[in-house]
N, C-alpha and C positions, 0 to 999 in steps of 0.2 A: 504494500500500500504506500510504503512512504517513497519508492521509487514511481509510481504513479504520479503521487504528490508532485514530487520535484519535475517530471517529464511537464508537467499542467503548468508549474510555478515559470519555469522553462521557454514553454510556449507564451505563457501570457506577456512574459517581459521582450518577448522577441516580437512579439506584435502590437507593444506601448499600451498595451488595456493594463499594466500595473499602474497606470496614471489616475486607473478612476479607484473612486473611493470603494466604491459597494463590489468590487474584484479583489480589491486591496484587503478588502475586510472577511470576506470570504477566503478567500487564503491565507490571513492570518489565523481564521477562527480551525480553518482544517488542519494545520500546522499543528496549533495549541492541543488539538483532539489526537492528534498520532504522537504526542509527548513528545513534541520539537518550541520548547516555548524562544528558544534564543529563534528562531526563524522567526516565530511571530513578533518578538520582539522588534528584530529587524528591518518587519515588514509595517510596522507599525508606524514606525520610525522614518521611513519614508512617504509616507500618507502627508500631505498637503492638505493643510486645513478638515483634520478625520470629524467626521460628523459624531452626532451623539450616539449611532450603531455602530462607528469603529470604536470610540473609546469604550463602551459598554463590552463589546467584543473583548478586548484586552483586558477588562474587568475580568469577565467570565474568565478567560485564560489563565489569570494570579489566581481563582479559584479551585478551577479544575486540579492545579499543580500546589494548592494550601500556601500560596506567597502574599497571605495576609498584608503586610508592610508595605509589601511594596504596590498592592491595591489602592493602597491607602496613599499612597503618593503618585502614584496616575490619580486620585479622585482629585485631589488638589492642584494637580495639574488641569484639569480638563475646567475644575470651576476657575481656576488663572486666566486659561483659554478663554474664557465666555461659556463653554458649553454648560448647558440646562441638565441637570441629571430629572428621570420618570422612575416609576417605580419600576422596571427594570433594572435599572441601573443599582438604584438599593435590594434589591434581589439578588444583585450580584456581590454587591459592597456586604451582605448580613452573612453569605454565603462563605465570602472568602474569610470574616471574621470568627463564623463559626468551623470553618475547617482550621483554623489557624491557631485557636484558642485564647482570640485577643477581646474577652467579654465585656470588658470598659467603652471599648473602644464601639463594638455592638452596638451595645446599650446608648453610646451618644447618638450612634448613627440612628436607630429607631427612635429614639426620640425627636430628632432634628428635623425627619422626612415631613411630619405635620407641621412643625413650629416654625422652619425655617423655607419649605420648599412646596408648602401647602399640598404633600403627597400625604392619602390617607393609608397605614398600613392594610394591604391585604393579606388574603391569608398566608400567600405563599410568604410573605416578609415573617409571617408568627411562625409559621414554620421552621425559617430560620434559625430565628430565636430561642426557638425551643429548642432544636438543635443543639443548639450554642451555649445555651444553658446546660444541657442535659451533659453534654459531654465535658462542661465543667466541672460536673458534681456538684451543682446549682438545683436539682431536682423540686424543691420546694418554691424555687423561685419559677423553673418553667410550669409547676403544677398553678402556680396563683397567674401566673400570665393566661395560662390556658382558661382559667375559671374566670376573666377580666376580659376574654377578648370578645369584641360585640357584633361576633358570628358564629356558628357552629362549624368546631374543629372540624377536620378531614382524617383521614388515617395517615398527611402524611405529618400531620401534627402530632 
């Protein structure tokens, strides 16, 4: 697969479609999926003006591979940028914090999505969360977010 990969990565640059963003972003996200994050990196990194689905993309990819930190420093980057984070994007930022075991850091960001970016948690964000908790050894705290959250859980909660 990862020799496909590269024949694809190959061809796109040899016919200048790595100029657009939504190729660019789709190669990097196939990249991060076959555990090649330095190509996504690199691919990233050449994106000109990347929209809020390439940097969201790169989000997902610090996740996939538990790079909590340095999630957290593309998010800061992209609000530098101008870019608008959706609830995707904190889907992605609860994600990488719950794989990472960074729960402070969680916790700011689920709090912020309302207060600061008028995004309302959904489920999949409680999901997260609970998550993130759970695998802290936080169990009492994801038990009273689950009993607080003002919809009914899913199985993947």
């Amino acid at each position: 697969m990862r020799k496909l990969a590269e024949c694809i990565h190959g061809m796109i640059v040899k016919s200048g479609l790595n100029e657009n963003v939504t190729i660019a972003t789709g190669l990097l996200d196939l990249y991060a999926k076959l555990g090649r994050l330095t190509y996504s990196l690199k691919i990233f990194g050449e994106v000109n003006n990347p929209d809020k689905v390439a940097w969201t993309a790169m989000l997902a990819a610090y996740a996939v591979h538990g790079y909590g930190r340095q999630a957290m420093e593309l998010f800061e980057s992209m609000l530098k940028e101008g870019g608008k984070p959706d609830h995707v994007t904190f889907t992605h930022l609860l994600s990488d914090c719950s794989h990472s075991g960074l729960v402070e850091v969680g916790k700011n960001d689920f709090n912020i999505m309302p207060q600061v970016y008028g995004i309302e948690p959904r489920l999949d964000h409680y999901s997260c969360m609970v998550g993130l908790l759970g695998r802290s050894g936080l169990l009492n705290d994801a038990y009273e977010l689950i009993r607080r959250m003002p919809m009914e859980p899913n199985s993947g909660v």
